[in-house]
N, C-alpha and C positions, 0 to 999 in steps of 0.2 A: 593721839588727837592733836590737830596743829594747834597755835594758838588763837588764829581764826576759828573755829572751830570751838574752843573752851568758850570766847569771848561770847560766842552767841549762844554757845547752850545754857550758861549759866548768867550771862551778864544782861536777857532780854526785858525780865522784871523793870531793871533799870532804866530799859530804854522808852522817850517819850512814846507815847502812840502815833504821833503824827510821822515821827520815822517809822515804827513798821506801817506805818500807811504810804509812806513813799514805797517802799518797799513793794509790800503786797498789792499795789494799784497796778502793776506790773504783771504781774499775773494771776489776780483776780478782777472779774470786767466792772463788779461794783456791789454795791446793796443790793440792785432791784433789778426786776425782772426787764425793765427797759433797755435797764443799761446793759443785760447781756444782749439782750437781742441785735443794741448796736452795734456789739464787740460781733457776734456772730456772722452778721448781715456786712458788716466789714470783711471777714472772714471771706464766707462765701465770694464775696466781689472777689477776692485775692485767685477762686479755684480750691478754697481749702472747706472740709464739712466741718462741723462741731460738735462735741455732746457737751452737753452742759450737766450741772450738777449746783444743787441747791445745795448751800453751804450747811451744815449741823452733825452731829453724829454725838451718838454716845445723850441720848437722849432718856430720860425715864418718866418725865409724864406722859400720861396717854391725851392729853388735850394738847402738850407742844408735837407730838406723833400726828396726831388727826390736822391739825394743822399742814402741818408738813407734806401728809398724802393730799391737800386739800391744794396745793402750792403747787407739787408734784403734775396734778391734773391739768391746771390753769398751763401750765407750763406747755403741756404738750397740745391743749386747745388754742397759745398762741401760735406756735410753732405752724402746725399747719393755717392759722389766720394770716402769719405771713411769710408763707411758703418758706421757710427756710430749710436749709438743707443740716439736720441737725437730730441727734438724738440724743440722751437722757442717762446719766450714768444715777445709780445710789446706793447709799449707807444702808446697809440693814439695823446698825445701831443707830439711827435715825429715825427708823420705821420701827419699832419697839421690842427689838433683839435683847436689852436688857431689863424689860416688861417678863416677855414671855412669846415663847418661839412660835408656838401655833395665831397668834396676835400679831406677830411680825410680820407672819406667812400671808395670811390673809389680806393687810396693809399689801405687800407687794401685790399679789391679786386684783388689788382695785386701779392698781396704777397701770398693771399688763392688760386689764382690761382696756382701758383706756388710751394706750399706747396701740393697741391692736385696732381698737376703732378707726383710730388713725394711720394706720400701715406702719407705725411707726416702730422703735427698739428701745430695750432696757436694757444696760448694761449693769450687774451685781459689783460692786465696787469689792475688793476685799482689803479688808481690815486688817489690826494683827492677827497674832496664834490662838489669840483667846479664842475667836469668830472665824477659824477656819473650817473646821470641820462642819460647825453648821453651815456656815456658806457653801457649802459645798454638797451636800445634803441636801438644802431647800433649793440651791440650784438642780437637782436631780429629780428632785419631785416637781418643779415648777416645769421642770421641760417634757415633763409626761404631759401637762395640759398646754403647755405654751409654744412655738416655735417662735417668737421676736423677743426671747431674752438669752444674753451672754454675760460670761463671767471675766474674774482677772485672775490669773495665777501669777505670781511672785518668786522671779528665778533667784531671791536672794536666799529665800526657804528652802533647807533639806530634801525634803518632803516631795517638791513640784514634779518632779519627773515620774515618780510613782501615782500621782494623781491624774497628772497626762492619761498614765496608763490604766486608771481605774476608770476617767471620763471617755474612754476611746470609743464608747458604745454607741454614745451620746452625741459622735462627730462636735463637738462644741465649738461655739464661737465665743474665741479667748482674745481677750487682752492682755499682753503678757509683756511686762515691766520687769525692772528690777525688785522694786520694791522701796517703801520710803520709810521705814518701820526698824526702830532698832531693837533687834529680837536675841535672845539669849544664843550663845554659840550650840550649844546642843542642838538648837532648831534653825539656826541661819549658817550660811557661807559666810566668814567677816571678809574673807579675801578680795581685794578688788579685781584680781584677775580672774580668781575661782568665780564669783558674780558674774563675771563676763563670760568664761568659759561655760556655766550654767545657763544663762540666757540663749546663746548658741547651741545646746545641745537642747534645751527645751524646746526653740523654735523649731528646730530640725524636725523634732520626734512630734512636733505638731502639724505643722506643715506635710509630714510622710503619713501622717493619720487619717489625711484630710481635712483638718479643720481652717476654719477662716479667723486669723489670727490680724489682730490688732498690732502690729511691730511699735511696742512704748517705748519710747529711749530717746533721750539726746547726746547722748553718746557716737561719735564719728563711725567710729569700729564696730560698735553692733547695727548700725547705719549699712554700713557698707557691709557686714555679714550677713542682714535681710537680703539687699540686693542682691547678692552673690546668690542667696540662696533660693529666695523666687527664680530667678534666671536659671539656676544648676535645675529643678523640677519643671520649668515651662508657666512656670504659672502665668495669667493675664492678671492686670490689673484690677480688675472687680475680684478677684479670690482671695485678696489680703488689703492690706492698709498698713501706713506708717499714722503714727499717735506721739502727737506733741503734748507741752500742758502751756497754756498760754503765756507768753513772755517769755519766754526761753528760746533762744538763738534760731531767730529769724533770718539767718543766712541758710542756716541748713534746712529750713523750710524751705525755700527757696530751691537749694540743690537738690531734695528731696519732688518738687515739683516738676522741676524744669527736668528730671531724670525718669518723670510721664511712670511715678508711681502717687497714687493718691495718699493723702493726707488728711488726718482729723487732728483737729484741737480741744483738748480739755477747755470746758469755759466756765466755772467759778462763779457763783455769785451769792449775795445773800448780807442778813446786815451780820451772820455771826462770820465776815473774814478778820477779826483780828484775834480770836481764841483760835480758830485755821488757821492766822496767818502765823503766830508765835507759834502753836502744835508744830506746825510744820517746820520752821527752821530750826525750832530746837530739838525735832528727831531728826531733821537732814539739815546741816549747815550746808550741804553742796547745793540746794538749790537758793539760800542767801549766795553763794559764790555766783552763781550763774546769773542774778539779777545783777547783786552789785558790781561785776563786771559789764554788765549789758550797760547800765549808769553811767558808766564811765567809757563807753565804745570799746570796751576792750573785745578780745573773741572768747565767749563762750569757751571754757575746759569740757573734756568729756566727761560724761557724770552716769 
């Protein structure tokens, strides 16, 4: 672990709040449902789609749960109020995963209901190891009644390419990142090339499945191993997507557009971004790297 790296997993307590709000204002769009739709509606102007994601997880009252599927709704009745081009990612430890699973299940239900009224989509965010197998699981039951929900698989996890192959029935529509999650070596690749190496053979063996796959990464290399690999199979542009997360090197947005493959961005919002915003950089310092160089105009590292 660099020294960058120690300094933040360990040194964050310390740090005022108003820096992890310099910080996290970067790529989270704000508190309130306004302010994503700004962030969005900017977006869209640019040519780029969104899903958005209401900030919370790892929730255990069922009144901040009901809340949250209540938030969830509003969400997708503004989205179609102002047309935007956007859909809906979430936590299952959100929706009341550490309640109780059939309570969980049902919470999602009300939300695909409601996303379906509106044409719209749910993406299943996944979590760590603890919350694999049931995301994976209530993904499989949910798509017996639903056709507008997709999942994420995580090429940093052992595991991923065997689940490809268990989901293959299911044609699924995957988001498939690295992963941001520091997970025991028994159950994760630590290697940063193994990670990359994984990603590429996961995309592969989804892509040859048929699925419609979300390409997550800001990484150059697995950037240009989508591309390689859409073109090597013929794909058209409506059969895949590249998946940003907001704030993160806005040039290769950019090369990624202007190279006439589409684009979504993660968009963040909510008043709990500074318990997200600390979670996150002290499981992945690489994405404090990627801001605090964006701070400073430097270029984006591959992550």
């Amino acid at each position: 672990m660099s020294l960058f790296d120690t300094l933040i997993k360990h040194g964050l307590p310390l740090i005022p709040k108003f820096v992890v709000g310099q910080v996290a204002k970067r790529y989270v769009a704000g508190e309130t449902l306004d302010d994503a739709c700004r962030t969005i509606r900017q977006l869209n102007a640019e040519g780029i789609m969104a899903t958005v994601d209401v900030l919370g997880e790892e929730i255990v009252e069922r009144d901040k749960v009901e809340a949250a599927v209540a938030t969830y709704i509003k969400v997708f009745d503004t989205i179609e109020e102002l047309h935007l081009d956007c859909n809906v990612s979430i936590k299952l430890t959100m929706l009341g995963l550490r309640i109780d699973e059939a309570y969980c299940l049902d919470n999602v239900r009300k939300i695909l209901d409601v996303a379906a009224s509106h044409g719209n989509f749910v993406r299943i965010d996944m979590e760590d190891h603890t919350c694999t197998d049931f995301t994976l699981r209530a993904y499989r039951t949910l798509r017996e009644e639903y056709d507008n929900v997709g999942i994420v698989l995580q090429a940093r996890l052992r595991r991923t390419l065997g689940d490809i192959g268990s989901l293959k029935d299911l044609t699924p529509n995957v988001r498939l990142c690295k992963g941001i999650y520091v997970e025991p070596r028994q159950r994760a690749w630590l290697g940063y090339d193994t990670v990359r190496a994984n990603f590429i053979a996961a995309l592969d063996k989804l892509l040859k499945n048929g699925s419609y796959v979300g390409i997550g990464t800001h990484d150059e290399h697995l950037v240009w191993a989508g591309m390689a690999a859409v073109d090597r199979l013929g794909l058209t542009p409506d059969q895949y997507e590249f998946q940003m997360l907001l704030g993160v090197d806005p040039e290769l947005r950019r090369i990624i557009l202007e190279s006439g493959h589409r684009l979504r961005v993660y968009v963040p919002f909510g008043p709990d971004w500074y318990p997200y915003s600390t979670r996150r950089l002290r499981e992945n310092p690489a994405v404090a790297k990627h801001v605090m160089r964006a701070m400073f105009g430097l270029r984006p590292k591959a992550s």
